[in-house]
PLY file of the C-alpha trace (Angstrom):
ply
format ascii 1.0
element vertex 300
property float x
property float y
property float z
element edge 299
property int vertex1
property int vertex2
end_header
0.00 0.00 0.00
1.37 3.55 -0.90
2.35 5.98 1.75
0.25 9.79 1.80
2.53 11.90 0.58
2.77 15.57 2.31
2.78 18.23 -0.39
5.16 20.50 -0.05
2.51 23.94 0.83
1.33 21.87 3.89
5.01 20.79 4.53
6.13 24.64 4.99
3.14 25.58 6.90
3.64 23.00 9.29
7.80 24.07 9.68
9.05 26.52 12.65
12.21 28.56 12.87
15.10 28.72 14.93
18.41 30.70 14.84
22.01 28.96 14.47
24.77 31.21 14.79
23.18 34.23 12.70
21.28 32.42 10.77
17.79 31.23 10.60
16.93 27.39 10.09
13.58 25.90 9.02
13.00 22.64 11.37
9.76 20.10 11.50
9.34 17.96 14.55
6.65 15.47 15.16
5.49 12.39 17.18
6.75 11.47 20.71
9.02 8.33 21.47
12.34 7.92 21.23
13.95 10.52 19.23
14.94 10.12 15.59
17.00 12.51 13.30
16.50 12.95 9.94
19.51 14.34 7.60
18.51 15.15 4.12
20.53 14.84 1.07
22.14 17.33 -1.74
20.78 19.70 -3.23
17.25 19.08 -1.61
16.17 19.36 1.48
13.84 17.86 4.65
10.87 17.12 2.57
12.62 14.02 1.02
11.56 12.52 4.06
7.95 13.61 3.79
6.76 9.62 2.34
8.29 8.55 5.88
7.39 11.33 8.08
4.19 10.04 9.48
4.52 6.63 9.79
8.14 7.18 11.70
6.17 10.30 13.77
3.54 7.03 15.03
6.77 5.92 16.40
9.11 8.23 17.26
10.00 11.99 17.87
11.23 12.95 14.20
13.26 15.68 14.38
14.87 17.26 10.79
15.58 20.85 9.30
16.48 22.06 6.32
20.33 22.35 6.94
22.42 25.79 6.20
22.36 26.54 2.64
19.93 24.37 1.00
15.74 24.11 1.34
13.90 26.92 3.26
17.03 28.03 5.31
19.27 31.05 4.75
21.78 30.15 2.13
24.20 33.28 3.25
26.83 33.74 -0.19
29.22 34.93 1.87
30.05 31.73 3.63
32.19 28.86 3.70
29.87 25.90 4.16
31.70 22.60 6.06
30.15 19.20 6.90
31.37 20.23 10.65
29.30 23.22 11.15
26.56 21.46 9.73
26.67 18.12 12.32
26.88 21.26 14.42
23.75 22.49 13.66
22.09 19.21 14.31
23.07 19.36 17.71
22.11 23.10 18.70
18.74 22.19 16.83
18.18 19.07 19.63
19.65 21.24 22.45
17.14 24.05 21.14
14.35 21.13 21.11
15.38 20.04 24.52
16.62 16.76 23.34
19.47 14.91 25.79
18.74 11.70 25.40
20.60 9.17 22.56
19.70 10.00 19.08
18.51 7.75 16.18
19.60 8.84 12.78
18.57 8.63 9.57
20.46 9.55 6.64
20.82 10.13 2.99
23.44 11.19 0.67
25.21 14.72 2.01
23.71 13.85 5.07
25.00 10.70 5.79
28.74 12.48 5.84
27.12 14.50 8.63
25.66 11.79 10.58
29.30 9.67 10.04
30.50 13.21 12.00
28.04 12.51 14.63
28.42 9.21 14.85
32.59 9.98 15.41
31.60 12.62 17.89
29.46 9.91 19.64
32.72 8.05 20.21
34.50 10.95 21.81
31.70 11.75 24.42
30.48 14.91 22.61
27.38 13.13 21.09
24.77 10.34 22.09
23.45 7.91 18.94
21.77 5.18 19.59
21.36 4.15 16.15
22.21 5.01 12.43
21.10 3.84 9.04
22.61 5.22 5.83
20.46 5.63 2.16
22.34 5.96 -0.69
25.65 8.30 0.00
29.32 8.61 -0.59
30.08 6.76 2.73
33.55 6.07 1.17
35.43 8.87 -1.25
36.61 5.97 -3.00
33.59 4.73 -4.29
31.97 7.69 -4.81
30.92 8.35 -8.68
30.16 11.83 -9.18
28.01 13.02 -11.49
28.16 15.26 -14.40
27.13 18.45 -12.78
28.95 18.09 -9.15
31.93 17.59 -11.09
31.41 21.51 -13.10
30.06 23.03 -9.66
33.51 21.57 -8.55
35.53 23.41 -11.62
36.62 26.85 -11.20
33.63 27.42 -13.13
30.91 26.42 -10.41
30.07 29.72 -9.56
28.71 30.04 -13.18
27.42 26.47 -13.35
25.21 26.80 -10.22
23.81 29.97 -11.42
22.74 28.37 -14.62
21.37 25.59 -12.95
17.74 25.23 -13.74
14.61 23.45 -13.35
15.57 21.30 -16.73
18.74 20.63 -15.75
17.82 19.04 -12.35
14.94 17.10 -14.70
18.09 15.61 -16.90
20.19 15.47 -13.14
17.61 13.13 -11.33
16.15 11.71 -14.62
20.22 9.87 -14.27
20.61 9.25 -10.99
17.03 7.70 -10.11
15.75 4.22 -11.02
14.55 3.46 -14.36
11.08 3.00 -13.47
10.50 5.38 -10.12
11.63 8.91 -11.72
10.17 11.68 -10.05
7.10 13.30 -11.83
6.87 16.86 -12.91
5.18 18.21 -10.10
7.35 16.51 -8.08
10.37 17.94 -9.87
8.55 21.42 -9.58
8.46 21.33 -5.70
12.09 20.32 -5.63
13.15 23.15 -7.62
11.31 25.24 -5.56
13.11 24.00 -2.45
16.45 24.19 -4.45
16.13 27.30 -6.08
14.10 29.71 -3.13
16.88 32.38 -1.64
18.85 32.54 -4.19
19.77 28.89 -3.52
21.22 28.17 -7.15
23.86 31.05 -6.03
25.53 28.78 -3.36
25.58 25.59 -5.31
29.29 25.55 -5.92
29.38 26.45 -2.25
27.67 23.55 -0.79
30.04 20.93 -3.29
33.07 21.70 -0.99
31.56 18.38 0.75
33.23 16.22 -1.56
37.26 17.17 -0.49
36.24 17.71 3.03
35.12 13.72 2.75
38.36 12.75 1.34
39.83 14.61 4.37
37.75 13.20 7.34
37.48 9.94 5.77
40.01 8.14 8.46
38.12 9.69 10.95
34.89 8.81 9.82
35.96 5.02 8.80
37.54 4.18 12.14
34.05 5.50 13.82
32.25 3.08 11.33
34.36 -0.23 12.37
34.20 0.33 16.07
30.41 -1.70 15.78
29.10 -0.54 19.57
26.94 1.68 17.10
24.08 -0.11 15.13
24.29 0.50 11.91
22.79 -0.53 8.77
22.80 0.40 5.10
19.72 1.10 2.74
20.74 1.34 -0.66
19.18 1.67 -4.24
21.09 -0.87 -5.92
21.17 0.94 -9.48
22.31 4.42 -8.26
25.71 5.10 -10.20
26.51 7.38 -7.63
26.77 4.90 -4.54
24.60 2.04 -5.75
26.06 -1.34 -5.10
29.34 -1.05 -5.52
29.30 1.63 -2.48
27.34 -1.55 -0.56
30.54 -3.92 -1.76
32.84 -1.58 -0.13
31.02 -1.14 3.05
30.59 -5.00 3.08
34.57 -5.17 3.13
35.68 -2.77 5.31
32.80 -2.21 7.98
32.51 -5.74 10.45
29.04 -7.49 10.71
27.82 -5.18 7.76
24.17 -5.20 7.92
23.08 -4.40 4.32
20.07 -4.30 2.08
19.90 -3.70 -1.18
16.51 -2.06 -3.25
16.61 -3.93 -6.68
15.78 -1.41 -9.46
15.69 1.80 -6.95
18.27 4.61 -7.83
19.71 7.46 -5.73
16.65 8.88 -4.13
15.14 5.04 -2.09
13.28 7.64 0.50
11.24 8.66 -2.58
11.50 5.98 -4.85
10.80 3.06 -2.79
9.32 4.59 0.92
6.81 1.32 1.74
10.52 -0.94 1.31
12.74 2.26 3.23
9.92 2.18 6.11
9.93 -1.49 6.31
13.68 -2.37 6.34
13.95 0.55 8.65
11.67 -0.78 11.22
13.28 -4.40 10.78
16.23 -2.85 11.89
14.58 -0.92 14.91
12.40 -3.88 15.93
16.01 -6.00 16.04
18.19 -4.07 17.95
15.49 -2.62 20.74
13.51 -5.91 21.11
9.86 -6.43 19.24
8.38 -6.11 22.56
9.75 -2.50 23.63
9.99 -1.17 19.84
6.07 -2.46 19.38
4.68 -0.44 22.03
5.44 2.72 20.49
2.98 1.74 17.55
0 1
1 2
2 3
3 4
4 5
5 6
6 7
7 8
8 9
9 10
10 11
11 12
12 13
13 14
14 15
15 16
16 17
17 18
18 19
19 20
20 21
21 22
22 23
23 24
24 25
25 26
26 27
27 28
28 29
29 30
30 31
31 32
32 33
33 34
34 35
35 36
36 37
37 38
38 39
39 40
40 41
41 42
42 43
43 44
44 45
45 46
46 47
47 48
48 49
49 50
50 51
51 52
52 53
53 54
54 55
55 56
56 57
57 58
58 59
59 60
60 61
61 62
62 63
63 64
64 65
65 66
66 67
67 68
68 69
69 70
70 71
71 72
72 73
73 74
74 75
75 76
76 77
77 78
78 79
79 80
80 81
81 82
82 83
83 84
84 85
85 86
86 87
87 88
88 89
89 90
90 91
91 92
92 93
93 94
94 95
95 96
96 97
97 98
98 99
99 100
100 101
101 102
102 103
103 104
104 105
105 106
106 107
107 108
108 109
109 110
110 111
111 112
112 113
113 114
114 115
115 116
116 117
117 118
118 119
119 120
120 121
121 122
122 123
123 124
124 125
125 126
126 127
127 128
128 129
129 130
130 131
131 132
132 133
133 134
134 135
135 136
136 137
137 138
138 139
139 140
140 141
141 142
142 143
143 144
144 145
145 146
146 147
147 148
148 149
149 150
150 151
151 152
152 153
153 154
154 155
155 156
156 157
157 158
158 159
159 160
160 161
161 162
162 163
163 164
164 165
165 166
166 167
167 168
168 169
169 170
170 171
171 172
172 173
173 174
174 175
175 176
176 177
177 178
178 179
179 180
180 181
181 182
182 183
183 184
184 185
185 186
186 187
187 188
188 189
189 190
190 191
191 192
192 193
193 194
194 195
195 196
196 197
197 198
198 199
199 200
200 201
201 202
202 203
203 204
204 205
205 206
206 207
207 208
208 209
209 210
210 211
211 212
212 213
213 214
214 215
215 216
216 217
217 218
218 219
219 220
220 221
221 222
222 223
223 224
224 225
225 226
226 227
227 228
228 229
229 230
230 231
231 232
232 233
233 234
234 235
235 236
236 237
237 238
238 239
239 240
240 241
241 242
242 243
243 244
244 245
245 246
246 247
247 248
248 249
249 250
250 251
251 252
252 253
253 254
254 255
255 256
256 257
257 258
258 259
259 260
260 261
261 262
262 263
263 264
264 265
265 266
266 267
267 268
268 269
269 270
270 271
271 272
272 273
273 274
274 275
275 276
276 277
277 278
278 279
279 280
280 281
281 282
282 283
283 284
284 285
285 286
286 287
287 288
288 289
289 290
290 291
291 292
292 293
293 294
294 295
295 296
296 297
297 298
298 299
């Protein structure tokens, strides 16, 4: 059965606002239980998770926000954007929420290098995760495939590509990087653009990219946090995303121990909206396994 999407007019009205260093953030929180982070991807924003939102909210506090530069937020030009400050962010947004109790998180794509932050910081007493699962994302520099356009906002050009970035180019974009059958639709693609392209958002594009060599840089870091396993993790991954389909899962599968993996046969880049009924229910597997069906059940 197909979830309810949320479209995106009753997804702003339901957002509120907070201020991070200057700066205001747009945040959604929902539900009560245990509480569960939700780190969106690049160049979208929180509403990727909208599929999810309500069936996770019958189960959880869901906690996400459109993170500095991208979505609703500010996207301030003057700035130099850093997965760091970012994982920061996620952290005065639970302090702001009152949050200081261990943190579920759930990832995709730019946001999984934030939650890998988190995840390290959890390891050096500055953060409390109970839990992580990772969709599709360039959990390993060395399998990451990028594509055509991150590689011109990377250029010394990118300042020109992202402001020539339009609503046809993210069509071609996602029309590559999603499965062959689950492509978004054009209202769909409308509302994304919107989310992309609102303050000036195409301006900071080549901005925002600097994720990629600040990856290759934290990558020991991040890696050594991975293969401690006190942490549960587990990957959800399209299986035909060339950016970190399955030969991102492969990699995982050799370097992280007891990798817990599933792959989404025919699903590309985007499983949250591609495939949300096989995201929710691989997502509560994992839940229902490492809390006990008995404790994780009574929150439903």
């Amino acid at each position: 059965m197909p979830l309810a999407e949320i479209p995106l007019t009753a997804w702003h009205k339901r957002g509120q606002s907070f201020v991070f260093r200057g700066h205001t953030i747009r945040y959604w929180v929902a539900g009560q239980g245990e509480p569960l982070l939700l780190i969106h991807g690049f160049p979208t924003a929180s509403w990727d998770w909208h599929y999810l939102w309500q069936p996770l909210a019958q189960r959880n506090l869901v906690i996400a926000c459109d993170m500095l530069g991208f979505g609703e937020s500010d996207k301030p030009l003057d700035h130099e954007y850093c997965l760091l400050e970012q994982a920061d962010l996620q952290q005065a947004l639970l302090e702001h929420l009152g949050v200081d109790q261990p943190v579920h998180v759930l990832a995709h794509d730019y946001g999984d290098s934030v939650a890998q932050e988190l995840l390290a910081r959890h390891y050096e007493a500055r953060f409390q995760m109970a839990s992580c699962v990772f969709l599709n994302g360039g959990l390993f520099p060395e399998t990451h495939r990028l594509a055509l356009v991150q590689k011109l906002l990377l250029s010394p050009l990118g300042w020109m590509i992202g402001r020539a970035f339009g609503r046809s180019a993210l069509s071609d974009s996602f029309g590559q990087i999603f499965g062959p059958h689950t492509r978004p639709s054009e209202s769909a693609l409308d509302d994304f653009w919107q989310l992309i392209s609102c303050n000036d958002g195409t301006r900071v594009l080549h901005k925002l990219i600097v994720y990629v060599p600040q990856r290759r840089r934290l990558r020991e870091r991040w890696l050594e946090a991975m293969q401690r396993d006190e942490v549960p993790l587990r990957v959800i991954d399209g299986e035909v995303d060339p950016i970190s389909g399955a030969h991102m899962v492969a990699r995982y599968q050799q370097l992280i121990p007891h990798a817990d993996t599933v792959l989404l046969a025919n699903i590309g880049h985007y499983p949250q909206i591609e495939a949300p009924v096989q995201v929710l229910k691989h997502y509560l597997a994992f839940r229902e396994r490492i809390a006990g069906p008995m404790s994780y059940l009574a929150y439903s």
